[in-house]
ChimeraX commands (.cxc) that place a marker at each C-alpha (Angstrom):
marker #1 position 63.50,162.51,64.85 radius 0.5
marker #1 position 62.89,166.12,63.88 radius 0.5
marker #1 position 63.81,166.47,60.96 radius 0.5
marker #1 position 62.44,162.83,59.69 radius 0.5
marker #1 position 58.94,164.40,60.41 radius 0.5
marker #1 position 59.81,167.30,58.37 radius 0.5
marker #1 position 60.96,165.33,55.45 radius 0.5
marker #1 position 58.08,163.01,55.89 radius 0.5
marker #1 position 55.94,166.20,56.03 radius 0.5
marker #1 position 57.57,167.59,52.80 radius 0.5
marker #1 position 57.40,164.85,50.58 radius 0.5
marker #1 position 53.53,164.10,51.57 radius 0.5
marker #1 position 53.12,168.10,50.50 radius 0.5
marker #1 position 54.85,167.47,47.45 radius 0.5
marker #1 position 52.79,164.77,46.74 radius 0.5
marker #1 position 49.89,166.14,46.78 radius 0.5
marker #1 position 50.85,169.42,44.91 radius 0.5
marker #1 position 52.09,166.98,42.03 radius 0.5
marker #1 position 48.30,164.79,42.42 radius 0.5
marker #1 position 46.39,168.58,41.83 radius 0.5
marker #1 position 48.41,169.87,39.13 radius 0.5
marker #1 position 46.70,168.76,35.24 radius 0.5
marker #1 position 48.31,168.16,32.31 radius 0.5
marker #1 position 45.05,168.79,30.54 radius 0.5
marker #1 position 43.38,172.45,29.75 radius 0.5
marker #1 position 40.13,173.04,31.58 radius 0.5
marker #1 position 37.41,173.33,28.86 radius 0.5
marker #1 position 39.65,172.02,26.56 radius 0.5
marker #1 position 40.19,167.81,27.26 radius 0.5
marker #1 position 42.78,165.94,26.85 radius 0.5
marker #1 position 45.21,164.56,23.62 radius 0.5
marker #1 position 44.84,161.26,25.56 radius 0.5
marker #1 position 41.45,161.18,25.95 radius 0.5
marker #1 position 40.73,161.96,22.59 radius 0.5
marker #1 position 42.89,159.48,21.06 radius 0.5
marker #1 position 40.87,156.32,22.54 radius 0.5
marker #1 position 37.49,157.79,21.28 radius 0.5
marker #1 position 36.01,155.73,18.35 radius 0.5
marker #1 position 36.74,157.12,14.39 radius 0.5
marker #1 position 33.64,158.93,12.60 radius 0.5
marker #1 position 33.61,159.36,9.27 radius 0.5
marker #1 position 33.52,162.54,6.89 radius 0.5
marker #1 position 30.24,163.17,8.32 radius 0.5
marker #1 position 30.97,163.33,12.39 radius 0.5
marker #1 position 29.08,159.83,12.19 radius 0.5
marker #1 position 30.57,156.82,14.53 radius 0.5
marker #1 position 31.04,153.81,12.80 radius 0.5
marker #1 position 28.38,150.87,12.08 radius 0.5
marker #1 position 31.06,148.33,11.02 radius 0.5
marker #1 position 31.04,145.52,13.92 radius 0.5
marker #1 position 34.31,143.53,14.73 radius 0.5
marker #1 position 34.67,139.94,13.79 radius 0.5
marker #1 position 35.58,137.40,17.11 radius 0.5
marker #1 position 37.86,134.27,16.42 radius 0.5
marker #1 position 37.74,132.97,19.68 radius 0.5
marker #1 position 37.34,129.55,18.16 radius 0.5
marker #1 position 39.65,128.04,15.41 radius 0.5
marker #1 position 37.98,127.88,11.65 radius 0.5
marker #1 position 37.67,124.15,12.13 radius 0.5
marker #1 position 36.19,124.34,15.81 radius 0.5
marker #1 position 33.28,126.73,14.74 radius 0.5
marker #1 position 32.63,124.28,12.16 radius 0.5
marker #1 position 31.95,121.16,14.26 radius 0.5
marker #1 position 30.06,123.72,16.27 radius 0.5
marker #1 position 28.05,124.67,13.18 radius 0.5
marker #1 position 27.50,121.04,12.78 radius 0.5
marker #1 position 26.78,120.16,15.49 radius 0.5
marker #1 position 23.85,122.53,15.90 radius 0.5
marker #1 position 22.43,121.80,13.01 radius 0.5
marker #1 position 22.13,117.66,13.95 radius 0.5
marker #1 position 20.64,118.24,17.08 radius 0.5
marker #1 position 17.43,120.07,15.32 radius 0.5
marker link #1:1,2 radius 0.2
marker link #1:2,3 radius 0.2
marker link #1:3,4 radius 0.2
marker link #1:4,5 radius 0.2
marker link #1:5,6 radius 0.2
marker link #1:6,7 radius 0.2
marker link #1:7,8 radius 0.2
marker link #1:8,9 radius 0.2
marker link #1:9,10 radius 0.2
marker link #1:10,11 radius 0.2
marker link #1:11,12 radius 0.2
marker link #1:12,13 radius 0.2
marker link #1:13,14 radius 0.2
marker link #1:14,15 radius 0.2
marker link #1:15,16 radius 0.2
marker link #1:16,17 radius 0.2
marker link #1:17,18 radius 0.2
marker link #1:18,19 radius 0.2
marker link #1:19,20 radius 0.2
marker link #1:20,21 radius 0.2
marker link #1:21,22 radius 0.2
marker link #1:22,23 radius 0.2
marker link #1:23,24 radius 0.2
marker link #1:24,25 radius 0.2
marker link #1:25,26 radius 0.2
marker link #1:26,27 radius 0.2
marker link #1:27,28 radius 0.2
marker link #1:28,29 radius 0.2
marker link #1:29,30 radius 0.2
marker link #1:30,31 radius 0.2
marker link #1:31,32 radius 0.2
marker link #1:32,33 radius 0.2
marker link #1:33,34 radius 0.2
marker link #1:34,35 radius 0.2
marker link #1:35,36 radius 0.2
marker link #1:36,37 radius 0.2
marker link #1:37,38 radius 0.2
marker link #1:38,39 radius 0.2
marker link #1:39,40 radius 0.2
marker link #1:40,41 radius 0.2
marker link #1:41,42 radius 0.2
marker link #1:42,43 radius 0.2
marker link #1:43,44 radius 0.2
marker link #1:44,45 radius 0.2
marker link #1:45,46 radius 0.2
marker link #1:46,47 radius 0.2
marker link #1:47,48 radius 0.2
marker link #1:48,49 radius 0.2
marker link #1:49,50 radius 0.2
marker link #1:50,51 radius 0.2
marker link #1:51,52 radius 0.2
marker link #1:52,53 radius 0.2
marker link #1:53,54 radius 0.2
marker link #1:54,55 radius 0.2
marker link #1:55,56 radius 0.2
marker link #1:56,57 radius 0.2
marker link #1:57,58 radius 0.2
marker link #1:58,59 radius 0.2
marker link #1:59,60 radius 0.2
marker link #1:60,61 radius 0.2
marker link #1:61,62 radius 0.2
marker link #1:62,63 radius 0.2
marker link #1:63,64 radius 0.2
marker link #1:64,65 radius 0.2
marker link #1:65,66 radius 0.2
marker link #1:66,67 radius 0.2
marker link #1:67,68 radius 0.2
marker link #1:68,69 radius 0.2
marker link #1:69,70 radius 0.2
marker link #1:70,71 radius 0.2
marker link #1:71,72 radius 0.2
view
C-alpha cells in the first residue's frame, strides 16, 4: 500500500514538472505558432485575396442563380 502511494505520488510530480516545462523561449514565441499565422507580402502587409467556397456543385449554384433571379 506504501509504496503504491509513493509511486502514485511520483508520477503525479512528474507530471506536473513535464506540464511547466516550455518548449518555447520566453520573449521569443514559438516555430509553431508562427507557422499558422497568415503570409504578408514584401511589404509586412497581410493579404486582401479572399478564398473561394464550393460548398455547392457548379451545376447546383446555377439552379440557385436561377432560381433567384425568377422569383424577382
Amino acid at each position: 500500500m506504501k509504496i503504491k502511494n509513493v509511486l502514485t505520488l511520483t508520477l503525479l510530480i512528474g507530471g506536473l514538472f513535464v506540464l511547466t516545462i516550455s518548449s518555447c523561449k520566453t520573449g521569443e514565441g514559438c516555430a509553431a505558432t508562427e507557422h499558422y499565422q497568415a503570409k504578408t507580402n514584401k511589404n509586412g502587409q497581410l493579404s486582401t485575396k479572399r478564398g473561394k467556397s464550393n460548398l455547392f456543385s457548379k451545376k447546383q449554384r446555377k439552379k440557385m442563380k436561377n432560381r433567384v433571379k425568377t422569383e424577382d
